[in-house]
C-alpha positions, 0 to 999 in steps of 0.5 A: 405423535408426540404431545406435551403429555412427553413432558412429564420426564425431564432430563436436566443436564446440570454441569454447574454453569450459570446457564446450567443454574438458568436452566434448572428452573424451567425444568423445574416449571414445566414438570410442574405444570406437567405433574412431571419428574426431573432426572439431574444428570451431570456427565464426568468426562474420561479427561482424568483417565487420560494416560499422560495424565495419570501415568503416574497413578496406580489402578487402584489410586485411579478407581479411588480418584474415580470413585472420589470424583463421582461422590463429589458430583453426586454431593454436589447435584443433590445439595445444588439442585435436587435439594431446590426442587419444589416437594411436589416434584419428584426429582432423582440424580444420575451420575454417568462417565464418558462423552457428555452428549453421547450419554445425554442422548443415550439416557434421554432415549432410553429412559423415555424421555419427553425432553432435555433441559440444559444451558446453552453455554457449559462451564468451561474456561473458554467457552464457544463464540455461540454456543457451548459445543455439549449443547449445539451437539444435543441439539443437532443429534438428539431425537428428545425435544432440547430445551436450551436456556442461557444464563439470563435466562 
C-alpha cells in the first residue's frame, strides 16, 4: 500500500508555462512537509530532429544544435526553478529527449518515484480547449500519483 511517505520523491515536470511555474510551489511544499527531494525535469522533444527540418544540417551541425538546446534547458531550469527551491530541499535537474509523457513516465517509475507535479496546461502556441495533451496523457497512463496545478494555481 502506498502512503504519503511516497511523497518524499517529487518529479516536477517544468516546461516553462505559467502553470509549470503554478506548479512548481506545491512541489516545493509537499517536499517540505514531507522532508522530501524534487527532480526538475524538462523533456526536449525530437521535433528539431525532424528530416524536413534539418535536411539541410550536417551530422556534426545537428549534435551541436542538440547539444546547444540541452545546455540552454539546462541553464534555464537551475536558474528558473532549482535556484528558487528553499535550502532545506535537496533539488537536482534532468534533461531527457524524446516523447515528454513517455519519459515523464518512464523517469517517475524507474527512479521510484512518490509523485509527479506538473501544469496542467503546457506552453504551446495553441494549447487545448481543457487541458494540455502532455498533462491529460500523464495522468491517464501514469502509475505515480499526478498532481496537476493550473496557472492560478
Amino acid at each position: 500500500m502506498k502512503t504519503i511517505d511516497n511523497l518524499k520523491q517529487i518529479l516536477f515536470c517544468a516546461d516553462f508555462s505559467s502553470s509549470a511555474d503554478a506548479a512548481f510551489g506545491y512541489a516545493c511544499g509537499i517536499a517540505r512537509a514531507n522532508g522530501g527531494r524534487i527532480v526538475v525535469m524538462h523533456v526536449v522533444a525530437n521535433d528539431y530532429e525532424d528530416p524536413e527540418y534539418m535536411s539541410f544540417v550536417t551530422p556534426d551541425l545537428r549534435i551541436q544544435v542538440a547539444d546547444g538546446i540541452r545546455d540552454r534547458v539546462e541553464q534555464e531550469l537551475r536558474e528558473r526553478y532549482a535556484a528558487q527551491c528553499p535550502a532545506n530541499i535537496p533539488c537536482e535537474t534532468l534533461v531527457m529527449k524524446g516523447k515528454p509523457s513517455e519519459k515523464i513516465i518512464d523517469v517517475a517509475v524507474r527512479e521510484s518515484m512518490g509523485l509527479i507535479v506538473m501544469g496542467s496546461r503546457g506552453q504551446t502556441a495553441m494549447g487545448h480547449l481543457f487541458m494540455g495533451s502532455v498533462a491529460q496523457r500523464v495522468g491517464q497512463r501514469s502509475p505515480v500519483p499526478v498532481l496537476l496545478v493550473p496557472a492560478d494555481g
